[in-house]
C-alpha positions in Angstrom: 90.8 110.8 36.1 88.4 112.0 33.2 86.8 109.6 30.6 87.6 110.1 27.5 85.1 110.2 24.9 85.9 106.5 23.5 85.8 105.4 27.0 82.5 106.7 27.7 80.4 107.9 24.6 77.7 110.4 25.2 75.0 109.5 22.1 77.1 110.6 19.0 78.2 113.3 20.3 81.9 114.5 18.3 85.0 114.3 20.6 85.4 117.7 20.6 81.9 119.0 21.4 82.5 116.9 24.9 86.1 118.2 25.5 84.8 121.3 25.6 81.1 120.6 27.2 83.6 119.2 29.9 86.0 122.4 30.3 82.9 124.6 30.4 81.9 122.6 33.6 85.2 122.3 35.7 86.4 126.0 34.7 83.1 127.2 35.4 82.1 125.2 38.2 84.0 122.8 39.8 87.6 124.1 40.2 86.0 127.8 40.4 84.3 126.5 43.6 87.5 124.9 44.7 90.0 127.9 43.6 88.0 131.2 43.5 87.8 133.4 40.1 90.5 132.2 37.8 91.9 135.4 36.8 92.3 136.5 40.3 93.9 133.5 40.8 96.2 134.3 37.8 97.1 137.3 39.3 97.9 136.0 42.6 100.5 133.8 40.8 101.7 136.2 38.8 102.9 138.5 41.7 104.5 135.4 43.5 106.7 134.1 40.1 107.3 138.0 40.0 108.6 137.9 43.5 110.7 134.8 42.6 112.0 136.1 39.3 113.4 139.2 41.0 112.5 141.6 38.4 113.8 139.6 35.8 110.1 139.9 33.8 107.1 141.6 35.1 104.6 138.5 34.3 100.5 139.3 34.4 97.5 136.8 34.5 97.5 136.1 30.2 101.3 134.7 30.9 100.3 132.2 33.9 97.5 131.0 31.8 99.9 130.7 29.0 102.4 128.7 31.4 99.5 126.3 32.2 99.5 125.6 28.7 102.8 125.4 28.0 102.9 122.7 31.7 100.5 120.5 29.9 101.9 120.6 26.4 105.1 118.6 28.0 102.6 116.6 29.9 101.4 116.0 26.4 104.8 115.2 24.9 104.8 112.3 27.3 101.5 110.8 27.1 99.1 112.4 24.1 96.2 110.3 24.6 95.7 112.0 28.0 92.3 113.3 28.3 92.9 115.4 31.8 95.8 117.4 29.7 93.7 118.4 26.9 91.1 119.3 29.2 93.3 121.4 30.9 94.5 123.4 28.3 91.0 124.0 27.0 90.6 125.1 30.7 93.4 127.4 30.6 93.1 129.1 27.4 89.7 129.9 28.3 90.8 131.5 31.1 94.0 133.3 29.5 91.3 134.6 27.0 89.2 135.6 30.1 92.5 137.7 31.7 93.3 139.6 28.1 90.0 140.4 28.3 89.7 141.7 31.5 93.5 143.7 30.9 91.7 145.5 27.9 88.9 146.5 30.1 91.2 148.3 32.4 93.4 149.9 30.1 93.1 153.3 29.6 92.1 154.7 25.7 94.7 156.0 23.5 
């Protein structure tokens, strides 16, 4: 489990400032060595919840970050001091911000 900032202080550094410092590192580095590329990742989910929703919605890579979000936010509901669910969702949004970016890139202009 991550330390939270008033567990382990890092000189007087703000709470957020290490959140984020934090993110940067997993998203970047640890769980992209674990899990391959994020949005690829994304997509891969995206196509299975697809399969599983039968057509019901046609989901991309921005709506599986999204859900990731939404997953942590109840998390959250139960426990709000937990610093591995805001890290999370700092972790996710990055990503979902990565994926929009990357839709835009392949869309065709009007």
């Amino acid at each position: 489990m991550t330390k939270s900032p008033s567990e382990t202080k890092l000189d007087s550094t703000t709470d957020r400032a290490w959140l984020l410092r934090k993110a940067e590192k997993i998203v970047c580095g640890e769980r992209n060595q674990d899990y391959g590329e994020p949005v690829e990742n994304m997509k891969r989910t995206a196509a299975m919840l697809n399969a599983y929703l039968g057509g019901r919605a046609d989901l991309d890579s921005t709506d599986i970050a999204a859900f990731g979000i939404i997953l942590k936010l109840g998390r959250l509901a139960h426990d709000r001091g937990s610093a591995d669910s805001w890290l999370d969702i700092c972790g996710y949004a990055a990503i979902g911000f990565e994926a929009s970016e990357d839709q835009k890139s392949k869309k065709p202009p009007p």
